[in-house]
Each structure stands twice: as structure tokens, then as C-alpha cells.
Backbone as a printed PyTorch tensor [residue, N CA C, xyz], in Angstrom:
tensor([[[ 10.0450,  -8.3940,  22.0260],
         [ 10.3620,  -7.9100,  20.6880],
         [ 10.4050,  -6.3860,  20.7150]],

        [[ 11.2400,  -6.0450,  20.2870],
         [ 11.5600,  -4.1670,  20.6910],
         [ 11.5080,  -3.6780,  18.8920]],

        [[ 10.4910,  -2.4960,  19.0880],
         [ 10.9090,  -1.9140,  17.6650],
         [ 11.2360,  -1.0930,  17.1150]],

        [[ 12.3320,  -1.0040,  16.3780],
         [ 13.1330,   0.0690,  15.4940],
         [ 12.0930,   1.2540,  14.8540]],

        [[ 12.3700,   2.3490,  15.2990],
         [ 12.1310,   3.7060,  15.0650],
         [ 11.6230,   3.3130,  13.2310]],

        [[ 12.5720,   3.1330,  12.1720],
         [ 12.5580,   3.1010,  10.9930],
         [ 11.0770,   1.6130,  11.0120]],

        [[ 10.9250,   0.9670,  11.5680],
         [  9.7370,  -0.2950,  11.2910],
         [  8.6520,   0.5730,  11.6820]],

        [[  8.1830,   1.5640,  11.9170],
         [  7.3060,   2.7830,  12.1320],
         [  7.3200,   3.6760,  10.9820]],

        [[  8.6020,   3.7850,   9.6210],
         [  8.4030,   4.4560,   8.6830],
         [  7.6720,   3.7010,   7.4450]],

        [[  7.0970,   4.4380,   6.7550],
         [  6.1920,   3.8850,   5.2700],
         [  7.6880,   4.2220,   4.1180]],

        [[  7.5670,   2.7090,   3.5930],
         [  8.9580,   2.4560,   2.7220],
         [  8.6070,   3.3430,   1.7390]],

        [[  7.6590,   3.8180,   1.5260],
         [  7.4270,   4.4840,   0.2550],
         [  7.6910,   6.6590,   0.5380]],

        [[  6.7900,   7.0220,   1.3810],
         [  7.7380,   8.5920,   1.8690],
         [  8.2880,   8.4990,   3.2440]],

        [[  8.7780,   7.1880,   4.0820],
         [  9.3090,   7.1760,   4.7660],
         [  9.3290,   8.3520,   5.8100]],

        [[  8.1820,   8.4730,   6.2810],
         [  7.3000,   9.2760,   7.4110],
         [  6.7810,   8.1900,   7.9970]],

        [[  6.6960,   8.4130,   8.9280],
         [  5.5290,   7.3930,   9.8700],
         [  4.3720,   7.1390,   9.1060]],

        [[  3.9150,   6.3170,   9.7530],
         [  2.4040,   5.3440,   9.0560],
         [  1.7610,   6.2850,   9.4540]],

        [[  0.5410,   6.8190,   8.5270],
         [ -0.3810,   7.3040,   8.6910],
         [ -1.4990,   6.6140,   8.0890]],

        [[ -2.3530,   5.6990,   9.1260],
         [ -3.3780,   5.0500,   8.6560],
         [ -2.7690,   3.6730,   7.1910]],

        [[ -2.0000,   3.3840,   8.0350],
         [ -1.1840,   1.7510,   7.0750],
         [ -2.2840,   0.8530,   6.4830]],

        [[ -2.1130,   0.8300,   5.4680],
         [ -2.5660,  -0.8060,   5.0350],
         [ -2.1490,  -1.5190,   4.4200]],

        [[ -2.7800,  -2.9180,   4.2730],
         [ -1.9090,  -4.0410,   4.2670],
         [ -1.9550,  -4.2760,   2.2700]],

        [[ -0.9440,  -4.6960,   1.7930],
         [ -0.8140,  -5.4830,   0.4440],
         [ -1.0310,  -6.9910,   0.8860]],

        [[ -1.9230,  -8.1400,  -0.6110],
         [ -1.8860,  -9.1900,  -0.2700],
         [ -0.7430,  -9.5650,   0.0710]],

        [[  0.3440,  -9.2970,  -0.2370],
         [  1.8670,  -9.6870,   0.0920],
         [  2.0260,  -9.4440,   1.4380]],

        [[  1.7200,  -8.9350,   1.8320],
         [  1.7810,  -8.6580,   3.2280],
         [  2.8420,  -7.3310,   3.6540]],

        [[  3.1660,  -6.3620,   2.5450],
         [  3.4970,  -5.1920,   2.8590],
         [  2.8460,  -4.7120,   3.1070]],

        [[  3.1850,  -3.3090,   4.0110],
         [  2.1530,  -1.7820,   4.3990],
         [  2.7800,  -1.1130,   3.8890]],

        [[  1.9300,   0.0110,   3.5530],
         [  2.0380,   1.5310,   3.6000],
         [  0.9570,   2.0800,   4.0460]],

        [[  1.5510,   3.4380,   3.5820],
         [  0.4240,   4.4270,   4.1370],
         [ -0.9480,   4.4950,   3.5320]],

        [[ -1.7450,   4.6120,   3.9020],
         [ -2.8600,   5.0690,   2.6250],
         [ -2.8680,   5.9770,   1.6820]],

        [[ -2.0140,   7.1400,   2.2340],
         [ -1.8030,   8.0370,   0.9290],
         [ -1.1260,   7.8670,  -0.0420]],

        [[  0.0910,   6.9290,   0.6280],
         [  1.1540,   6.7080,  -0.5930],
         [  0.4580,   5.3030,  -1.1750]],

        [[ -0.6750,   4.2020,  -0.5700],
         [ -1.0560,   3.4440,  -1.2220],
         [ -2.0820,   4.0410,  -2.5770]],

        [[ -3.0250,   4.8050,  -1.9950],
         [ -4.0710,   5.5960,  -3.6850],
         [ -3.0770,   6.2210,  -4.3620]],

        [[ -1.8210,   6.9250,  -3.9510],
         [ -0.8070,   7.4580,  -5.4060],
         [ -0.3790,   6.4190,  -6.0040]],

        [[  0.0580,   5.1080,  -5.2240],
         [  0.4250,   3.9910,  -6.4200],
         [ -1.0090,   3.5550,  -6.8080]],

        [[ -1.4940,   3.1370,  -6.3720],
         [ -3.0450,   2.6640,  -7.3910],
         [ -3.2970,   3.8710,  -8.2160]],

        [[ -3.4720,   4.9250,  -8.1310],
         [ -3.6390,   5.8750,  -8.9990],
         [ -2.4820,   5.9250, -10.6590]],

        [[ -1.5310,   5.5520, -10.0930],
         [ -0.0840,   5.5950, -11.2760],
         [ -0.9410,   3.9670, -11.4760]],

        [[ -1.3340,   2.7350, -11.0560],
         [ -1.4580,   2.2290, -11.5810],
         [ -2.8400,   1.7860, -12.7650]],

        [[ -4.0320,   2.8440, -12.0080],
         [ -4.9870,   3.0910, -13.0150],
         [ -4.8880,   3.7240, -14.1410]],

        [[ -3.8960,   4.8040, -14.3330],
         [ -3.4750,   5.7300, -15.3040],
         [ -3.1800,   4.5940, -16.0990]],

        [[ -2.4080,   3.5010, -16.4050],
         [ -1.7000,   3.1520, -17.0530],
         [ -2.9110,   2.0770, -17.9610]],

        [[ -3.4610,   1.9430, -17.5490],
         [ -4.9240,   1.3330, -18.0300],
         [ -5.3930,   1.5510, -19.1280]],

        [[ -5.3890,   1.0490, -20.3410],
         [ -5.7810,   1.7890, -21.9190],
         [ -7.0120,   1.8570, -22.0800]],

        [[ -7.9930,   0.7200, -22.3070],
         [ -9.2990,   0.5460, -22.1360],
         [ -9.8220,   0.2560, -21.1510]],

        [[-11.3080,   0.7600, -21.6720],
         [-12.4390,   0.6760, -20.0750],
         [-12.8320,  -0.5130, -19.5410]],

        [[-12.1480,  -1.6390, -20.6870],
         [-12.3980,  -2.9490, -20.7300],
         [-11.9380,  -3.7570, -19.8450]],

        [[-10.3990,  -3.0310, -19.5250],
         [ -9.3500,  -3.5350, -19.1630],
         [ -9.7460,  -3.6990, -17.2860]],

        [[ -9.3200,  -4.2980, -16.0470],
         [ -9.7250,  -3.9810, -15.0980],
         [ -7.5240,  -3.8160, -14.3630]],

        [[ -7.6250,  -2.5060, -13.7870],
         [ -6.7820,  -2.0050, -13.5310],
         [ -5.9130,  -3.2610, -12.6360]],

        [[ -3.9420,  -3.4490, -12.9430],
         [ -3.9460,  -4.1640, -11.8690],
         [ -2.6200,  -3.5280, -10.6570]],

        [[ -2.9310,  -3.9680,  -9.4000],
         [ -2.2640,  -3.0460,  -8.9890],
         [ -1.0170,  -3.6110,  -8.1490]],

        [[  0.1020,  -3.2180,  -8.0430],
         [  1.2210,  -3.4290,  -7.8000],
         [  1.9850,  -3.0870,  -6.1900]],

        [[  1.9930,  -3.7620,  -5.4970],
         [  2.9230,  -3.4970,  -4.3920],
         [  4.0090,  -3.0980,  -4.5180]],

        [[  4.3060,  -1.5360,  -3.8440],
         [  5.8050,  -0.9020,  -4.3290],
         [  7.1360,  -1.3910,  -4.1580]],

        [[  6.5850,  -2.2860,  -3.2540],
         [  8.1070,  -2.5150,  -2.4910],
         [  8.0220,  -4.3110,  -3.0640]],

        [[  7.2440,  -5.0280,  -3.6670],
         [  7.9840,  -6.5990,  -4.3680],
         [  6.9890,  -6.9600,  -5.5510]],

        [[  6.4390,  -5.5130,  -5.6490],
         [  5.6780,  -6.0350,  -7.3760],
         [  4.6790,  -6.9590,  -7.2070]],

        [[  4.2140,  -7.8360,  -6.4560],
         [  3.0320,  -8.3870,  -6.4250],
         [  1.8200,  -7.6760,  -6.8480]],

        [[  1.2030,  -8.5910,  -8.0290],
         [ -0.0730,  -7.9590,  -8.6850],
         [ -1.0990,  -8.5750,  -7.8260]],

        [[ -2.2330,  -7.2860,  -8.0600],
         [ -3.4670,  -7.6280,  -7.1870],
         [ -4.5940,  -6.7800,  -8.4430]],

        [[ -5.4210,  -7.3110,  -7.7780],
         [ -6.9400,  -6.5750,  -8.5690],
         [ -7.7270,  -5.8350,  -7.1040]],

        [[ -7.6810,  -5.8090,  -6.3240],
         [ -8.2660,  -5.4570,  -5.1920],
         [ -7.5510,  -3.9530,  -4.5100]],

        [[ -8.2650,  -2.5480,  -4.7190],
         [ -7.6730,  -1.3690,  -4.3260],
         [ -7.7470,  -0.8690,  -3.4000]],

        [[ -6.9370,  -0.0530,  -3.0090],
         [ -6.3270,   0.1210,  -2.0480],
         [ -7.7140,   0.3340,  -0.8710]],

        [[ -8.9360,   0.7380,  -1.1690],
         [-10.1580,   0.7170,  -0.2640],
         [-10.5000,  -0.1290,   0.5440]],

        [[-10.4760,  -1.2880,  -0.5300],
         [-10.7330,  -2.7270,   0.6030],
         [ -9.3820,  -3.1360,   0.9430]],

        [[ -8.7290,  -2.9590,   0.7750],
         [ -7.4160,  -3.5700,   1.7940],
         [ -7.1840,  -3.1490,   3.1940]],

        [[ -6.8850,  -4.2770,   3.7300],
         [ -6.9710,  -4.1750,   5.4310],
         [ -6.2540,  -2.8000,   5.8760]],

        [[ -6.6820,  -2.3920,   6.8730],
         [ -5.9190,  -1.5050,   7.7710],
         [ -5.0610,  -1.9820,   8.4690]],

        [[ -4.0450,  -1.7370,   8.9420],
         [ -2.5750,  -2.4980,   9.7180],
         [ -3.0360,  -2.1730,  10.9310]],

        [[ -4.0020,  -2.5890,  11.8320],
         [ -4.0070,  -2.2360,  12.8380],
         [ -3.4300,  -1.9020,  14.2370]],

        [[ -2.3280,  -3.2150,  13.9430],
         [ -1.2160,  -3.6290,  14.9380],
         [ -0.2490,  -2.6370,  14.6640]],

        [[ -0.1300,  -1.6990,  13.3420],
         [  0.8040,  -0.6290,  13.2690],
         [  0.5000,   0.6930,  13.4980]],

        [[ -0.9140,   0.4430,  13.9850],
         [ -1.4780,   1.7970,  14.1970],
         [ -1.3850,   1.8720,  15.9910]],

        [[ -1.6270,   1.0700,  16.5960],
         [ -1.1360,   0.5400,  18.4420],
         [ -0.5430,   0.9760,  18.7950]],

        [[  1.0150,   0.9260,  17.6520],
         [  2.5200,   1.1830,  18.2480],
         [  2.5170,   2.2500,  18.4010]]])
């Protein structure tokens, strides 16, 4: 299996992975560009009541679980 230069970029600033992790969906990004979307998605949060939910950039899958505990891509960190 040979891999494309671009399967090494983060769909979101499309730079190389820096420290990837995984969405339950099973997308990566970066970690930085993962806390700016959890961050846009805590903002949006009205009450303290409310528990933030957070969105995979690239197919919208909602999660409750932030970007902290989500796995590290390890196998994308190898390459």
C-alpha cells in the first residue's frame, strides 16, 4: 500500500499532521485544528446547562467527547 503525499495532509489547514487525532467517525486531524473546532463548537453553547456537542469537520458527526480524550492517530504519526 503506497501513500499519497496529500493522505499526510490535515483536511482542515492542509499541512501535515501534527499530532492527529482520531473523530468517533473515524476522521483525523490535527490537534490544533481539532481544539479550534471544539472551541467554535463550545462558543455556540447558550447555557451552562447545556453539555457542548461537537462536530467532525469533514462529515458532521456529533460527539460529546473532546478533543482531549480522543485517540491519537498513531499509525499517522509512523509515516
Amino acid at each position: 500500500m503506497s501513500t499519497n503525499e496529500t493522505d499526510l495532509n490535515c483536511p482542515v489547514c492542509l499541512n501535515i499532521f501534527v499530532m492527529p487525532r482520531i473523530y468517533s467517525c473515524g476522521h483525523s486531524v490535527c490537534e490544533e485544528c481539532m481544539y479550534k473546532c471544539d472551541k467554535e463548537n463550545e462558543e455556540s453553547v447558550v447555557s451552562n446547562f447545556d453539555t457542548p456537542v461537537y462536530k467532525c469537520p469533514i462529515c458532521r458527526i456529533k460527539s460529546i467527547v473532546p478533543y482531549i480524550d480522543r485517540p491519537l492517530n498513531r499509525r499517522l504519526m509512523t509515516i
